[in-house]
C-alpha positions as CSV (number, residue, x, y, z in Angstrom):
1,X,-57.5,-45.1,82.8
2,X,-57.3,-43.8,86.4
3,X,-59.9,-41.1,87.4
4,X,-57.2,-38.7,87.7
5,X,-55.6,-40.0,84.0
6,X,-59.3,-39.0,82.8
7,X,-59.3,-35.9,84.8
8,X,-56.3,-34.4,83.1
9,X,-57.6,-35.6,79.7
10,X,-60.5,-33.5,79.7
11,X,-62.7,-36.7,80.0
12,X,-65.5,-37.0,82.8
13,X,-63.9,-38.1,85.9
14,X,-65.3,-38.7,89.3
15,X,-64.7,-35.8,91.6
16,X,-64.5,-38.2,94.7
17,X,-62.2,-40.4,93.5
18,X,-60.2,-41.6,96.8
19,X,-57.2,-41.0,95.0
20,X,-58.1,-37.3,94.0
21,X,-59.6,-36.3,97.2
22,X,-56.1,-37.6,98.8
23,X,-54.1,-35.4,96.7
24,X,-56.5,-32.6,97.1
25,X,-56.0,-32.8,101.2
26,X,-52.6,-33.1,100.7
27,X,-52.6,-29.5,99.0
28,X,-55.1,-28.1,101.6
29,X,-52.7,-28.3,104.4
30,X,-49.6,-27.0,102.4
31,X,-51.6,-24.2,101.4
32,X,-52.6,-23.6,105.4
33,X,-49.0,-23.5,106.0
34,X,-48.5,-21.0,102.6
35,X,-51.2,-18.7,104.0
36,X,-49.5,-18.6,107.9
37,X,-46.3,-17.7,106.8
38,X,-45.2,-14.2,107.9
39,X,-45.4,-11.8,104.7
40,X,-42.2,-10.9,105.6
41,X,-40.8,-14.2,104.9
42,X,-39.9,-14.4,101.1
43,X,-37.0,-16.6,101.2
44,X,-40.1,-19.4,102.5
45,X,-42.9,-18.1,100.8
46,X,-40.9,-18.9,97.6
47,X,-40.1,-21.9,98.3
48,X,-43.5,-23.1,99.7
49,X,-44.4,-21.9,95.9
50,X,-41.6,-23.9,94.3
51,X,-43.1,-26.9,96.6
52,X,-46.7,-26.4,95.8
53,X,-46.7,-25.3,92.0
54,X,-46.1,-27.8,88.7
55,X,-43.7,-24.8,87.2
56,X,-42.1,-21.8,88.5
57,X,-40.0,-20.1,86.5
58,X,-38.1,-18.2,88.8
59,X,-37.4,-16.6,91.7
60,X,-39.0,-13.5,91.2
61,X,-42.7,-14.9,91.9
62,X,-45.2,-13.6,93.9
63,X,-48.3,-14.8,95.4
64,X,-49.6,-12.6,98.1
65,X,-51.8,-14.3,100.9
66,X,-54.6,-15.6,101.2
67,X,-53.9,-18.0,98.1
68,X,-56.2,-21.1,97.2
69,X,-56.0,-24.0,94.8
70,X,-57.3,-27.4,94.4
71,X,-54.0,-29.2,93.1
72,X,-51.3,-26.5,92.6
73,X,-49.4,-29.0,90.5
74,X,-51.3,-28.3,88.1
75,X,-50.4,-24.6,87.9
76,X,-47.3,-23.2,85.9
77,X,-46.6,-19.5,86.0
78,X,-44.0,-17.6,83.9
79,X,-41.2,-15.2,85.1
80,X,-41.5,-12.0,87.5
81,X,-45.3,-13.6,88.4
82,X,-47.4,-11.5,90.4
83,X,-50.7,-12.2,91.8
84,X,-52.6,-9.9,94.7
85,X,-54.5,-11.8,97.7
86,X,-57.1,-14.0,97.4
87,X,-56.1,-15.5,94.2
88,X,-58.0,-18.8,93.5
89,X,-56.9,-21.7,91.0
90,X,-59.4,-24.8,90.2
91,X,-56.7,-26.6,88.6
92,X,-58.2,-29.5,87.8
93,X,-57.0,-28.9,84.5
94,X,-53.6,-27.3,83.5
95,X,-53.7,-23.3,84.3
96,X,-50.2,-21.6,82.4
97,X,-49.8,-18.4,82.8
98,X,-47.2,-16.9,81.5
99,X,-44.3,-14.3,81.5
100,X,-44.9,-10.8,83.4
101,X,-48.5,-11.4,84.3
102,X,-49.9,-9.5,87.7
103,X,-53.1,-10.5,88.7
104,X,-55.3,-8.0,90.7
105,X,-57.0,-9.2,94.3
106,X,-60.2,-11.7,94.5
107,X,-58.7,-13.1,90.9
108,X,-60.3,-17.0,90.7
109,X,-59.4,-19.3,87.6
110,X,-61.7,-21.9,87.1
111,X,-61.0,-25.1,85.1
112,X,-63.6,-27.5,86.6
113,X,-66.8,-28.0,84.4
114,X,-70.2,-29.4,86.0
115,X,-73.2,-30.7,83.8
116,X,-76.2,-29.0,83.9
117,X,-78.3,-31.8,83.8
118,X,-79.2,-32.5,87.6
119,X,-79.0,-36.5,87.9
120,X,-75.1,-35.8,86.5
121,X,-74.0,-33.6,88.4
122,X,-75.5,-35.0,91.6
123,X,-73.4,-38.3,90.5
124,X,-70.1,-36.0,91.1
125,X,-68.9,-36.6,87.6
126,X,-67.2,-33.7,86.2
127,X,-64.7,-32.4,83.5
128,X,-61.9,-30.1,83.2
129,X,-61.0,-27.8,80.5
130,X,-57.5,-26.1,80.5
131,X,-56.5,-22.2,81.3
132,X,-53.6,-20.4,79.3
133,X,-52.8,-16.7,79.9
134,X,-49.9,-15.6,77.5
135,X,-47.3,-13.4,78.4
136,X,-47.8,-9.5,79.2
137,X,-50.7,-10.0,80.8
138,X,-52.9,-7.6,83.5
139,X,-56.2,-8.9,84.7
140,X,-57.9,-6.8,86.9
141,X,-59.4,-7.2,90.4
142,X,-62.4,-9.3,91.0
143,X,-61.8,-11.2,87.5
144,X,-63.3,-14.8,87.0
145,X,-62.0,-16.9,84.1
146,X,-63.6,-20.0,83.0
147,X,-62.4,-23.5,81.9
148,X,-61.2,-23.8,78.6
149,X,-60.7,-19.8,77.9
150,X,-57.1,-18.6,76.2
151,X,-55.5,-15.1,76.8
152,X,-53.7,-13.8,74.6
153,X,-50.1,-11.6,75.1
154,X,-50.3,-8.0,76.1
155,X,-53.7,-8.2,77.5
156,X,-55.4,-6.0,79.9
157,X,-58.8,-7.5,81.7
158,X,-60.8,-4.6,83.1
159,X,-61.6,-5.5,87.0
160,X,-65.3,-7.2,87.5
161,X,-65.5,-9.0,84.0
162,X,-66.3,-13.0,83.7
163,X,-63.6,-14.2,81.0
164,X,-66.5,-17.1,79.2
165,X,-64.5,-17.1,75.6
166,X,-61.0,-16.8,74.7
167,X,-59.0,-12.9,74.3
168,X,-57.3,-12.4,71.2
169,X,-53.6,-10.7,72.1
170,X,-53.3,-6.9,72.0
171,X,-56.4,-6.1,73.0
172,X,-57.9,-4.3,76.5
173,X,-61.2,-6.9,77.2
174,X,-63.7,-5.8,79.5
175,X,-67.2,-6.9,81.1
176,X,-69.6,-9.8,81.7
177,X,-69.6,-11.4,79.4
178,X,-65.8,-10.1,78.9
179,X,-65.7,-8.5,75.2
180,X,-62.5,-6.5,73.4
181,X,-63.2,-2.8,73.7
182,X,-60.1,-1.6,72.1
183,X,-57.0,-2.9,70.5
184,X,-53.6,-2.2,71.9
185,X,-50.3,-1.4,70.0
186,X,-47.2,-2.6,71.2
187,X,-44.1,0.3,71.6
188,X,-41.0,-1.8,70.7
């Protein structure tokens, strides 16, 4: 397997893997063009999106600049997407996020995973762990989700809290570590 075929396994991969660290520099200076762009300019925005994400589902995304990610291609967001400035993706892994989710500013999504044994993680070996955010979905301002964590639909994730475990759906989460504090019912 290639070091990228691991990386997308979940296997340990090497993080400066020439092919990687192509692809990742590729990204970096799409994402300098993304960020220049006048705000004004939706038609391109959108299509520098389209360009830079693995899956976008249609027209009616938003990311508003500054907007940072290792791979984008990795990233697949559902209809009428919204996410506020300085959202960050790790997308090592696969991050979905799905149907009319709005992210609040300084949002990051993490999927990279580092050992904590020194002598590993000084090798730059690494793992990624995948990302899903179901439909329905607010997360607050200043968020930070971890690899591996689910969200479930019809979520609400109180600015400030650190996602570490997955959200069950219906439910309002809130804090570090991020806990339910109340369940939601769905009007229908």
């Amino acid at each position: 397997m290639t070091e990228k075929e691991k990386m997308l396994a979940g296997e340990m991969y090497s993080a400066v893997d020439s092919e990687l660290i192509r692809e990742l520099n590729e990204v970096k200076e799409v994402i300098k063009k993304y960020n220049a762009l006048s705000p004004l300019d939706a038609s391109h925005l959108l299509a520098m999106l389209k360009k830079m994400l693995g899956h976008v589902a249609d027209d009616e995304v938003k990311i508003i600049q500054p907007f940072f990610c290792d791979y984008g291609k990795h990233i697949r967001v559902g209809k009428r997407f919204f996410a506020n400035f300085n959202f960050t993706v790790l997308d090592e892994a696969l991050v979905t996020i799905g149907d009319d989710c709005f992210i609040g500013p300084n949002v990051s999504i993490y999927t990279a995973c580092h050992s904590t044994d020194p002598s590993e993680r000084n090798s730059r070996r690494e793992w990624a762990e995948p990302v899903t955010i179901g439909n329905n979905v607010w997360i607050g301002g200043s968020v930070v989700i971890l690899p591996g964590v689910t969200i479930g639909n019809n979520v609400t994730i109180g600015a400030g809290s650190v996602v570490v475990k997955d959200i069950p759906s219906n439910v309002v989460a809130v804090g570090n570590p991020c806990r339910v504090v109340k369940a939601i019912s769905i009007i229908k």
